[in-house]
C-alpha atoms as one frame of an Amber mdcrd trajectory, in Angstrom:
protein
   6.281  28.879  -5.181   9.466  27.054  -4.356  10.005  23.704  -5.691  13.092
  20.885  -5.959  14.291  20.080  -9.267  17.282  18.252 -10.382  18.154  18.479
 -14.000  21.141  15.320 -14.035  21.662  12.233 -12.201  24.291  12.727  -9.658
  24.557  12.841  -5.559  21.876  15.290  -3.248  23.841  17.860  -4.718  21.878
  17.689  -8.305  18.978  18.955  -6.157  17.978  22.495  -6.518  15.264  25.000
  -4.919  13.963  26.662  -7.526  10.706  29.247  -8.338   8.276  28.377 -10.569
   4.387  29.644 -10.773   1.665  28.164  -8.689   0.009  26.227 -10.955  -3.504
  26.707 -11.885  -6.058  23.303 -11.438  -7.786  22.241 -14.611 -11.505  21.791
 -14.325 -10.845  17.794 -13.086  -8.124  19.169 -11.198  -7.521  20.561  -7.703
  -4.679  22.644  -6.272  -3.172  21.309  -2.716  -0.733  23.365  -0.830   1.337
  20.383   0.341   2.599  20.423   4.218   4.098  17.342   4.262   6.560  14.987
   1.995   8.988  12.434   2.336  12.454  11.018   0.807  11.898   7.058  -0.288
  14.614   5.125  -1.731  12.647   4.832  -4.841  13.027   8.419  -5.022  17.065
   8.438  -4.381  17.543   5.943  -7.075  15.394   7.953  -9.619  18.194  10.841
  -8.634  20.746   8.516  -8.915  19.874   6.984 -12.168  21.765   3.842 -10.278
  21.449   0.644 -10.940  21.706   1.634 -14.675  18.613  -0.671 -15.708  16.410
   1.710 -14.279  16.806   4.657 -16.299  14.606   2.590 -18.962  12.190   4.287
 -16.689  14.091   7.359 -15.504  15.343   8.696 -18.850  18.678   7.413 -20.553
  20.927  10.516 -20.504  18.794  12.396 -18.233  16.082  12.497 -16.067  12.845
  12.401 -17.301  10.675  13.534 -14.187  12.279  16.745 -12.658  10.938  17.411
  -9.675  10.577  14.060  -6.860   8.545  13.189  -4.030   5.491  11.086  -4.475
   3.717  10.769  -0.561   2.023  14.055   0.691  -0.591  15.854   3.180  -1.501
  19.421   2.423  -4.332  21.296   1.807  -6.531  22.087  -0.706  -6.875  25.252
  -2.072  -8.151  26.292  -5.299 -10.522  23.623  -6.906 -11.412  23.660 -10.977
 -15.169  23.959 -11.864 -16.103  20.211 -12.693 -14.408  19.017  -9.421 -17.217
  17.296  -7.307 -15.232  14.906  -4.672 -13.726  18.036  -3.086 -13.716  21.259
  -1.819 -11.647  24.297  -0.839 -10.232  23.785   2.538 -10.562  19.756   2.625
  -7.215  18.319   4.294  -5.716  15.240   2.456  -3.338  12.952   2.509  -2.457
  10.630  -0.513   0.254   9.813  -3.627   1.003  11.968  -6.159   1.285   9.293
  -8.731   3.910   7.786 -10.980   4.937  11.496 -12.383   5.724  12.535  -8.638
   5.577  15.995  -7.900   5.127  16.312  -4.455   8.345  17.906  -3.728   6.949
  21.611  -4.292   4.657  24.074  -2.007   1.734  23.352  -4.312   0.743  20.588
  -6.875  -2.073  20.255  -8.869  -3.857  16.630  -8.886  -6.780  15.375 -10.769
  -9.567  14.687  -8.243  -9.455  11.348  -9.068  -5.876  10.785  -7.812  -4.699
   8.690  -4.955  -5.898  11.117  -2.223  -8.570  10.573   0.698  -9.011  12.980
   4.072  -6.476  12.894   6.331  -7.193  10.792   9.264  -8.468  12.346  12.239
  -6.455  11.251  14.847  -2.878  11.888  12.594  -0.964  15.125  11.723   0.236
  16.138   8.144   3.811  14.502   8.608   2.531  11.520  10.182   0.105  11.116
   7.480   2.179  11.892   4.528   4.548   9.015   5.761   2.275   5.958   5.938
   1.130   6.077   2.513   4.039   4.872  -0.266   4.959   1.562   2.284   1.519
   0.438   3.288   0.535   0.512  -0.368   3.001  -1.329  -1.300   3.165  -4.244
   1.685  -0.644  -4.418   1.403  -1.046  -5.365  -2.511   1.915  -7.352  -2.060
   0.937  -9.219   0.412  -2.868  -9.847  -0.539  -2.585  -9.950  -4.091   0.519
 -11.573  -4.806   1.153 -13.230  -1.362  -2.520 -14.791  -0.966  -1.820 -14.202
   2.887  -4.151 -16.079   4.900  -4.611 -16.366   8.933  -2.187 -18.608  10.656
   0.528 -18.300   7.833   3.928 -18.357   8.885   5.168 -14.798   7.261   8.919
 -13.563   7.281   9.965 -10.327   6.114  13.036  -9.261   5.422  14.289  -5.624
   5.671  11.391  -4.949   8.759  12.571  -1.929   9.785  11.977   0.124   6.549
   9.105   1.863   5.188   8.370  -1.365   3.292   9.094  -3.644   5.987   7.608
  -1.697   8.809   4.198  -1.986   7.304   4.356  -4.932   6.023   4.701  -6.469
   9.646   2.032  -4.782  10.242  -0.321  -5.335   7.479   0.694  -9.159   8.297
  -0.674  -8.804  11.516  -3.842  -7.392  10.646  -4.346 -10.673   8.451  -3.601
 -12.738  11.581  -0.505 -14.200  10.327   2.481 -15.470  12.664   5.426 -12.972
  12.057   9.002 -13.005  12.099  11.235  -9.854  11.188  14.388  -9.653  10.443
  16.588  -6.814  10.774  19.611  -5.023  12.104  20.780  -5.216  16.140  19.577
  -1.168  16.323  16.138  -2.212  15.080  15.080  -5.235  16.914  13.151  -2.560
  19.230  11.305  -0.930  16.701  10.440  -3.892  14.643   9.127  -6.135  18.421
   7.325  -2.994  19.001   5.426  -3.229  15.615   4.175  -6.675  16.677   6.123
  -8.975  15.027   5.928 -12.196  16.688   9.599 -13.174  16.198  12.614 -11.044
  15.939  15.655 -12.179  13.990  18.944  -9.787  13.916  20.556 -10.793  10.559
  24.165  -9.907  11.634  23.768 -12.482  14.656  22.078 -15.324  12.903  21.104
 -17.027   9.659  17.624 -17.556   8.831  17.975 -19.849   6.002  20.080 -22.103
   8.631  17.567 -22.329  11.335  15.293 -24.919  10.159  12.001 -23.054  10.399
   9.783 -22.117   7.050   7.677 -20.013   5.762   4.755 -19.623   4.148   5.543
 -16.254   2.817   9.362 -14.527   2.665   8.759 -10.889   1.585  12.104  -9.413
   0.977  10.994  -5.490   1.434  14.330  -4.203   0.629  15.593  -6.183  -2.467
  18.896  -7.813  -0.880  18.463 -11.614  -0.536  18.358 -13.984  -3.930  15.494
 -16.801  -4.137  18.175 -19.431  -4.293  19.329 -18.754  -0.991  15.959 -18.858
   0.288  13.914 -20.843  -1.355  14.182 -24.350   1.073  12.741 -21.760   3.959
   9.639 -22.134   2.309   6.951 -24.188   2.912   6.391 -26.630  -0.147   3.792
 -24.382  -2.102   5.684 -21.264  -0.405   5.826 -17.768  -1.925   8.903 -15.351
  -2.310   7.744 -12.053  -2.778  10.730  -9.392  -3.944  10.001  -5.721  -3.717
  13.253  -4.282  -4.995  12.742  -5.741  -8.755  16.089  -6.621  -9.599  17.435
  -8.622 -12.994  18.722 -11.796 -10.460  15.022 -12.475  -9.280  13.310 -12.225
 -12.948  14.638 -15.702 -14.085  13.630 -17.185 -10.777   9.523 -15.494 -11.511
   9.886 -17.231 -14.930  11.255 -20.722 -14.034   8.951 -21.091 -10.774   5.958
 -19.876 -12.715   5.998 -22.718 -14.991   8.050 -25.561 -13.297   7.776 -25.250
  -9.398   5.336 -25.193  -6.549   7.086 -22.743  -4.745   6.968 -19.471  -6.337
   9.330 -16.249  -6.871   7.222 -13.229  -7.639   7.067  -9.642  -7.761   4.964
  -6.776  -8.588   4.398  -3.392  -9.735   2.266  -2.275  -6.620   2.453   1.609
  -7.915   0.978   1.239 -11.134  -1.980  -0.738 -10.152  -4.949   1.553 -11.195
  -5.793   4.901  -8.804  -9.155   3.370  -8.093  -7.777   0.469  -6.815  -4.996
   2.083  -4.580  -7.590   4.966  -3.466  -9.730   1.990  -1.884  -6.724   0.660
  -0.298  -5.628   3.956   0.905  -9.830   4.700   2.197  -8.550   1.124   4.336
  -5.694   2.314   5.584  -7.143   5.905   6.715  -9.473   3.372   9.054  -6.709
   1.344  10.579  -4.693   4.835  11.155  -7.863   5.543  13.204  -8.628   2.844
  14.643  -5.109   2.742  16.203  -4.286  -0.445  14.157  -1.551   0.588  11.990
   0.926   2.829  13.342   3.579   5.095  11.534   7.095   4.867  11.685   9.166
   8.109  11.150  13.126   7.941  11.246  13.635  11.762  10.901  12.114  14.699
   9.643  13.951  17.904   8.025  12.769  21.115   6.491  11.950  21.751   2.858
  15.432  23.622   2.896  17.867  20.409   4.027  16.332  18.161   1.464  19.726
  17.119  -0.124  20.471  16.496   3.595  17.308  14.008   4.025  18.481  12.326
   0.376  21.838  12.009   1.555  20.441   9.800   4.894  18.602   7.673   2.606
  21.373   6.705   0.663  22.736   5.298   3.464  20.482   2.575   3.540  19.435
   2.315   7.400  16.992   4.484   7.598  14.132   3.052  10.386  10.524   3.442
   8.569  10.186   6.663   6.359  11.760  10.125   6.326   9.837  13.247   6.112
   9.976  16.625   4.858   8.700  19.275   6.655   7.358  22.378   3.974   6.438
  25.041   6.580
């Protein structure tokens, strides 16, 4: 089977096809021929090794994880003997976890992973991309946000795969929604259903009197200081791009404020609890309820090509790789 590996931080360059042996499931195990992938910018920074913090997690010198991509939608086709939750020809969609992987023509998974069937109404590549931002918006919002109907939500960075679902998964709480967001993407993000549309170059936010019960930045670019009288007086900042400026903030509003700076590790929460999120989303996929967002889609092949897009840092919603 083909498969992408890089062996050293660098550019899209670093990334190689390469041959390896399908791998064989063990008896918790099952082997999916993956259709569908995508390039996240948690994945580009893992190539990058850039901001340097993050190699604590990456690998110092080099990377620890060779071969990317965490959202997929294949097939299953080979299942080991104690496997129960699936069968040979079952079409899924799902995460490949915190060791990635999904960058190849075939993984192995154990049945227990972050995988349900692939909605109904939804091909492989629309699938594949809903998975990595609405489980991240949804435990962020829930769990750390404590969203409730009638809140007044902003989120910044609206247009991403972060952001997109985020407005949406706001939505589905009944919350009143603005989203803020480049002059290309106030389109996308009205068509979404935010309730208010704010296009950062053009205005302010912090300077237009209004607050917020929730600010979720989904891209990691504003600082709680800046923000923080936007809030309501027991108001919640909620960063998803875990940075060293906000982790002072989490610590200093923990124990002396009302308002509160917070973040969280959404893809490490346990695969039960993430597989029950991911069963939810399947439903609102289905039901027409949550929509996907897909910026551009390239072949297995052009991968570098699809990392170096994401770098750029515009990307609207998720891109996708194409394996066939």
């Amino acid at each position: 089977m083909k498969t992408i590996e890089y062996h050293s931080y660098g550019s899209p360059e670093v990334l190689q096809i390469v041959e390896r042996e399908i791998p064989t499931p063990k008896d918790n195990e099952i082997l999916v021929k993956v259709f569908a992938t995508t390039v996240t910018a948690t994945e580009t920074t893992f190539r990058q090794g850039k901001p340097y913090f993050s190699r604590l997690f990456t690998g110092l010198t080099k990377p620890k994880i060779k071969t990317l991509g965490e959202e997929l939608a294949g097939e299953i086709v080979e299942t080991g003997k104690a496997v129960t939750l699936f069968k040979k020809g079952d079409r899924i969609f799902g995460t490949a976890g915190p060791t990635f992987g999904a960058n190849a023509e075939y993984i192995t998974l154990p049945e227990d992973a972050v995988i349900v069937p692939l909605p109904s109404n939804l091909n492989y590549e629309e699938s594949a991309s809903t998975c990595d931002g609405f489980l991240t918006a949804l435990p962020f919002l829930r769990d750390t946000g404590k969203i409730k109907q009638g809140q007044k939500v902003l989120i910044y960075g609206a247009s991403g795969s972060v952001g997109s679902s985020a407005i949406q998964v706001a939505k589905y709480y009944g919350a009143e929604v603005t989203g803020v967001c480049s002059t290309t993407n106030l389109e996308l993000v009205n068509s979404l259903g935010a309730d208010h549309v704010i296009d950062y170059k053009n205005e302010d936010f912090t300077k237009n009197g209004q607050q917020y019960d929730i600010i979720f930045d989904a891209v990691g670019k504003i600082k709680y200081s800046k923000v923080k009288n936007s809030l309501t007086k027991e108001g919640r900042f909620l960063e998803a791009g875990i940075g060293l400026n906000v982790l002072g903030h989490v610590l200093i509003t923990a124990l002396f404020r009302k308002k509160k700076a917070l973040i969280a590790t959404t893809g490490l929460r346990p695969p039960a609890e993430r597989t029950k999120d991911l069963h939810l989303l399947k439903s609102l996929l289905e039901e027409g309820r949550i929509k996907p967002v897909i910026d551009k889609t390239y072949t297995f092949s052009n991968i570098a090509e699809a990392h170096r897009y994401v770098d750029q840092g515009h990307k609207k919603g998720n891109v996708v790789i194409r394996m066939v």
